[in-house]
N, C-alpha and C positions, 0 to 999 in steps of 0.2 A: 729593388723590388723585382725587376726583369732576373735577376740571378735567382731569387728565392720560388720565385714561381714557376723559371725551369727546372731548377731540382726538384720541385717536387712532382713537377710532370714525369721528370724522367724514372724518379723512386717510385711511381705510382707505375706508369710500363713496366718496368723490373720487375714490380712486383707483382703485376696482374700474368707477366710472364710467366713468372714463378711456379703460380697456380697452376696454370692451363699446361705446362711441363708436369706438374705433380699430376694433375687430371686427365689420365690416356681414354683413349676412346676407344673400344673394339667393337666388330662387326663380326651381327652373324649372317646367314644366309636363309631366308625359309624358301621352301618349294612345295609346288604342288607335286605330291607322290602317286605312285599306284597303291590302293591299299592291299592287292593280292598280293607285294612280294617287297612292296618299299621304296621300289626303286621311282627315282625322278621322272616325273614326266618330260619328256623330249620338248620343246617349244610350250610347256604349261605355265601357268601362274607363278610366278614367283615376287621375293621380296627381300629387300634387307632391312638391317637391325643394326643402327650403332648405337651403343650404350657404354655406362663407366663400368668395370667392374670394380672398383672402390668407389661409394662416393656414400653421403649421408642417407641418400634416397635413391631409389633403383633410375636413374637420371637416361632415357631415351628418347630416339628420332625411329620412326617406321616408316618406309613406303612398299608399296606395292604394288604391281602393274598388270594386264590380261585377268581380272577376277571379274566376276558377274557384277553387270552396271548397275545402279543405284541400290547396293544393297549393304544390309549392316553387319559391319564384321568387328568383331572382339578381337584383341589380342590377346594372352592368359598364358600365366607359368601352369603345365601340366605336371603334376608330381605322379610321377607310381607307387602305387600302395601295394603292401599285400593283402589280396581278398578275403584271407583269413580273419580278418577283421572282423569283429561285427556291425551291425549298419552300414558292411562298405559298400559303397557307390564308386563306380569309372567317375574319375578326377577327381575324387573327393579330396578337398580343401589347395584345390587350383585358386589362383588369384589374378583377377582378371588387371590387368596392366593400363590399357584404353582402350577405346571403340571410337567406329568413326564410319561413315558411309561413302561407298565408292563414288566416283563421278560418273558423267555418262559414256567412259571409253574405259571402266573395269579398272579406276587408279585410285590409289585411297594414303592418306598420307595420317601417320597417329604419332604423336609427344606425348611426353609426361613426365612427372619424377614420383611415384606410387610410395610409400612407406612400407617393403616386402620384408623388412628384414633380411637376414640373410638368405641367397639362392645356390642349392637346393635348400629344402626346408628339411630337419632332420627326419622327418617320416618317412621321406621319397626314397625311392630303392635305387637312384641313378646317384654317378657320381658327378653328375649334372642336371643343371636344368633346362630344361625341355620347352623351350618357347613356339606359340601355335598360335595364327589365326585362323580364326572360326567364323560361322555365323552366328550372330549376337542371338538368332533366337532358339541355339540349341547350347546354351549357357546361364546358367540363375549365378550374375553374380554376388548377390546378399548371400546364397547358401551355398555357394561356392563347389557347385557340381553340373557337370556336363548332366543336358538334359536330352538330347536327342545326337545320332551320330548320323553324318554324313560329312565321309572323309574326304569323298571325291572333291568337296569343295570347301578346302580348307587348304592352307600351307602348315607346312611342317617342317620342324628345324633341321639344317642341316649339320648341326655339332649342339653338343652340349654347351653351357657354359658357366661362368660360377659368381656368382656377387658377392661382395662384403660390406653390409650393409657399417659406415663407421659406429654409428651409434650402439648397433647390439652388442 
């Protein structure tokens, strides 16, 4: 009984190995930017992003450090449209990721595993996606559109990057 219940301890390690070998994890970087030219702010806000970029659901960890205390901040894939569009709207059909509220030393910690389908979404004109936190109250996400801008207080990615959602 002691040999049958080692093996199956050890097949069950191998194979939870397995997975987490098949399961990479990449990071992105967000920062607080300038918005006259882009460039990073010097000792500003910033934050990372590990996620899959395979997995059945867009699978992440957020944190983020120096943001404004007790306040509520969204995470959201930003697609670019062209405005050529009609009814287009800045972010239109952004998908907001999590939300979460800072603590009282500007630190905010966001999971999740969202059903995005794949990242970018074919509308977007990057050959990436554009991951940004925001303030929760300058985002509708049921209509899935930036509602007010203020970028000085926001992070913004510092690379693109790209999902494959398995299921689509």
């Amino acid at each position: 009984m002691k040999k049958y219940l080692f093996v199956l301890v050890v097949t069950a390690v191998m194979a939870a190995g397995a997975v987490s070998l098949t399961l990479t994890k990449e990071t992105l970087s967000l920062y607080e930017k300038d918005p006259s030219d882009w460039s990073i702010v010097q000792d500003g806000a910033w934050g990372c992003m590990q996620y899959r970029p395979e997995y059945k659901t867009f699978a992440f960890w957020f944190g983020a450090m120096y943001l404004e205390p007790c306040t509520d901040y969204t995470l959201i894939y930003y697609p670019d449209q062209d405005p050529a569009i009609p009814d287009w709207h800045w972010g239109a059909g952004l998908i907001c990721l999590g939300e979460g509220t800072t603590d009282g030393d500007g630190r905010i910690h966001i999971c999740g595993t969202p059903d995005t389908g794949d990242l970018p979404k074919a509308y977007d004109w990057n050959s990436g996606a554009k991951i940004w936190l925001v303030l929760s109250s300058d985002v509708d996400c049921d209509n899935q559109v930036m509602t007010a801008w203020n970028p000085t207080e926001y992070l913004f990615e510092g690379d693109l990057i790209t999902f494959d959602d398995w299921d689509d």
